[in-house]
C-alpha positions in Angstrom: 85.5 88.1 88.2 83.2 86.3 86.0 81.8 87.7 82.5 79.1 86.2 80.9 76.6 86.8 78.2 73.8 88.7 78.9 70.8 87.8 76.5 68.6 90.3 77.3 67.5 93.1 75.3 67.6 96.7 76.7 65.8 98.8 74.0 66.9 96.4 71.4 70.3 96.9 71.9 72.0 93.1 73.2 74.8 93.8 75.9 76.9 91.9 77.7 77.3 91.3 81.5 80.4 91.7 84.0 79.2 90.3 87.2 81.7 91.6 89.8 82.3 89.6 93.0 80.8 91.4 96.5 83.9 92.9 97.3 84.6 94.1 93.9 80.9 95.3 93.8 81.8 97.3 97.7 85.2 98.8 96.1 83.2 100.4 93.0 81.2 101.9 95.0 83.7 104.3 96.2 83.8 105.7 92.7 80.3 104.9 91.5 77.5 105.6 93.7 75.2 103.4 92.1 77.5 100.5 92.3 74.5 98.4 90.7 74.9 99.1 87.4 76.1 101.8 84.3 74.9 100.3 81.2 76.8 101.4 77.8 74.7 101.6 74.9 75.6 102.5 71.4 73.3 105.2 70.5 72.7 106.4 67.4 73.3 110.6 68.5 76.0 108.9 69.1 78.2 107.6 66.0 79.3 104.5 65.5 82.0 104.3 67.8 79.5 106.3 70.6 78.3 105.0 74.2 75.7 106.3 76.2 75.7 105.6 79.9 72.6 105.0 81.3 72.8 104.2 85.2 70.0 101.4 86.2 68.6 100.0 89.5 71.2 98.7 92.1 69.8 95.1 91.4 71.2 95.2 88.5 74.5 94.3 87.0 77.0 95.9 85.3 77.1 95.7 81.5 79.8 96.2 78.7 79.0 96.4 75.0 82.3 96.0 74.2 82.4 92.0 75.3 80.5 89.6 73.6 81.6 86.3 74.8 82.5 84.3 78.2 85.6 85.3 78.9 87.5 83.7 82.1 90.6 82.5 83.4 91.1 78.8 81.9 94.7 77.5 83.5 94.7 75.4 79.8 95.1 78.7 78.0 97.8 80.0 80.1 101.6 79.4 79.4 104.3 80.2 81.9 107.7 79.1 81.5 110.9 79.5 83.2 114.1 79.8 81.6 115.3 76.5 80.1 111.7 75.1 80.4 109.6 73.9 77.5 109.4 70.7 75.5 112.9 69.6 73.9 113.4 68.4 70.6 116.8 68.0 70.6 119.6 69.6 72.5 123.0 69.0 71.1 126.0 70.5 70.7 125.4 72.6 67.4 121.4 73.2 68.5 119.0 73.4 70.9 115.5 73.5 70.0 112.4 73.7 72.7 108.4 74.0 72.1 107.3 76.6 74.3 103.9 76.6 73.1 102.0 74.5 70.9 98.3 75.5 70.1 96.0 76.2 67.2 96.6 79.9 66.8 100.4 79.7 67.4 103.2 77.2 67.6 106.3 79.0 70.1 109.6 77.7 69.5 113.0 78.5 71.2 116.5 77.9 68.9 120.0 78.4 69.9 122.2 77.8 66.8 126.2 77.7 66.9 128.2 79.1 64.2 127.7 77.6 61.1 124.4 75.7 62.0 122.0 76.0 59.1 118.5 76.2 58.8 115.8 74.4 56.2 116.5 75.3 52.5 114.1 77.9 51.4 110.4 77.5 51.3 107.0 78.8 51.7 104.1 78.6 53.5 101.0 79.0 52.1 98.5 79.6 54.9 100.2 80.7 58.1 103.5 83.1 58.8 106.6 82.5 60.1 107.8 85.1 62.6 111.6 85.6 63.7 112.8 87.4 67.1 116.0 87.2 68.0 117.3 87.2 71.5 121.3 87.0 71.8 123.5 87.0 68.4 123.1 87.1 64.6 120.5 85.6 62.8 121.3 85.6 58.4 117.8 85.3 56.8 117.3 84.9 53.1 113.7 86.6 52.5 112.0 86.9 49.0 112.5 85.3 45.5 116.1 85.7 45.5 116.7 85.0 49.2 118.3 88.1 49.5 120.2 88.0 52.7 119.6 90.3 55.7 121.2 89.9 59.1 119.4 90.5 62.2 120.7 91.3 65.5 119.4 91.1 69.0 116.0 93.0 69.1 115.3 92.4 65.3 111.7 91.2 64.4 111.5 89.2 60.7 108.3 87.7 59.3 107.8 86.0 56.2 103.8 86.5 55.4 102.4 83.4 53.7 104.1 82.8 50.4 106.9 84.9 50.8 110.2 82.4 50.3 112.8 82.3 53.2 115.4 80.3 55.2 117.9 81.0 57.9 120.9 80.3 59.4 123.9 81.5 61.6 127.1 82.8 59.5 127.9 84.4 62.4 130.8 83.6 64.5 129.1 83.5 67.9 125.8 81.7 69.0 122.1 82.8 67.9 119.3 82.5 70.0 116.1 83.7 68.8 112.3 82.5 69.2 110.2 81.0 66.0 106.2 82.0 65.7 104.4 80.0 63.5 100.7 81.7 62.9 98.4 80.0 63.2 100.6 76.7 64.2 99.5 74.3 61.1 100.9 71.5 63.2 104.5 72.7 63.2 105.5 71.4 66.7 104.2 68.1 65.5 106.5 68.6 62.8 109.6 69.0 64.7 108.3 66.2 66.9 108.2 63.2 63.4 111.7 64.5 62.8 112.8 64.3 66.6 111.4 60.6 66.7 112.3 59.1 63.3 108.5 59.4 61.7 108.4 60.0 57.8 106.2 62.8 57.8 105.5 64.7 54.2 106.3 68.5 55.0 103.5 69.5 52.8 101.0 68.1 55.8 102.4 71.0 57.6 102.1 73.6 55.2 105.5 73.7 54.3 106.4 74.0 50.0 109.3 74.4 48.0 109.6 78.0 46.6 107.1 78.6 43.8 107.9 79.3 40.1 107.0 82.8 40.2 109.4 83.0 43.3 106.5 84.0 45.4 105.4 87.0 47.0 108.1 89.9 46.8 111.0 91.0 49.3 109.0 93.9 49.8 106.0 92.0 51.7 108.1 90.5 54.1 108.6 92.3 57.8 112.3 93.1 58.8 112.3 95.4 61.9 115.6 96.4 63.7 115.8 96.7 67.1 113.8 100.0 68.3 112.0 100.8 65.0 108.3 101.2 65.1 105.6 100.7 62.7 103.0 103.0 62.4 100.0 102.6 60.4 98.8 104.5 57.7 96.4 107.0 59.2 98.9 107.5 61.9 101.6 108.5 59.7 99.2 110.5 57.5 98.3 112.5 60.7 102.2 113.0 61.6 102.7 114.6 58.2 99.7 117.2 58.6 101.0 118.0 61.9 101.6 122.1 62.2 105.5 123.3 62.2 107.1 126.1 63.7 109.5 128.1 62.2 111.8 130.6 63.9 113.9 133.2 62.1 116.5 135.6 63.6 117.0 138.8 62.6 120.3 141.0 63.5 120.2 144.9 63.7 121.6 146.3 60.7 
């Protein structure tokens, strides 16, 4: 399937264009009769958030509003990894660390730290966050201008939003393993990779910084999710709370 951008105007509303392939285009058709084409239009009868189908001529294609750019399958921006796969950085006896992905918007990292391995000494980031998951063992972080200390287990998410001090480090007695986001990357991999070969590198470059004076942003800002929590938004727990309740009394014969 190819999807494309569809310049032309219908009604002076600018669309976008899926073309399907001929087979594709001869399944449809079992559930559209007009294979051709259903065109969705904001209209303004509508809302904001409205569509209006409008079916056109079999000659033409079909059209989505709701894409705007070419969108395809690019084997560059695909990463699939096996177990144990991935770049290593070093692989020891007290650490293992691997880049599993390395782009602009994120830099994926694998760890495995045995007990007593520690982390960098607290620091912030100014313009990108630094995401925790672990995957087997205990994880200690220290989050916020004290570093106060929270232990996460398997299934635990931690972020520390930009300018929100932390470190980590396993004071466990068993092995951690747990995946490190960095969002966007800022170069992080490249980081690991100066330390990996011996290259004086200034961590700033990567936008790494020793805690502020103000301590930074508070504990409060920083995400510490145990396993099977959820986070709703605000309007969804807004609508929970007006939600009607039933209440059932009993009443016995006197």
């Amino acid at each position: 399937m190819e999807l494309h951008r569809d310049d032309r105007d219908l009604h002076g509303v600018s669309s976008t264009t899926v073309e399907l392939s001929r087979a594709s285009r001869d399944r449809s058709s079992r559930f559209f009769p007009y294979s051709a084409g259903i065109v969705a239009r904001r209209s303004a009868s509508c809302g904001r958030f409205g569509r209006r189908l409008v079916r056109r001529r079999r000659s033409d294609r079909w059209q989505s509003p709701t894409l705007d750019r070419r969108v395809g399958l690019d084997a560059a921006w695909v990463v699939f990894l096996r177990p144990g796969e991935g770049e290593t950085i070093f692989d020891g006896r007290e650490r293992t660390i691997r880049v599993l992905a390395d782009r602009d918007e994120l830099a994926l990292t694998w760890f495995r730290y045995q007990p007593g391995e520690d982390g960098p000494e607290p620091h912030v980031h100014r313009r990108h966050t630094d995401a925790f998951y672990v995957l087997e063992g205990e994880l200690e972080l220290g989050l916020g201008p004290d570093v106060a200390r929270r232990t996460a287990t398997a299934g635990t998410l931690a972020a520390a939003p930009p300018n929100v001090v932390h470190t980590f480090s396993n004071a466990s007695a068993g092995t951690v393993v747990f995946l490190n986001i960095h969002a966007p990357s800022m170069g992080f991999a490249e980081m690991l990779r100066a330390a990996r070969d011996g290259r004086e590198e200034k961590a700033e470059k990567f936008d790494q910084f020793a805690p502020p004076a103000d301590g930074g942003r508070p504990l409060s800002d920083a995400v510490f999710r145990g396993p099977g929590r959820e986070t709703r938004s605000r309007s969804a727990r807004a609508a929970l709370s007006r939600r009607p309740r039933v209440l059932t009394w009993t009443a016995s014969s006197p």
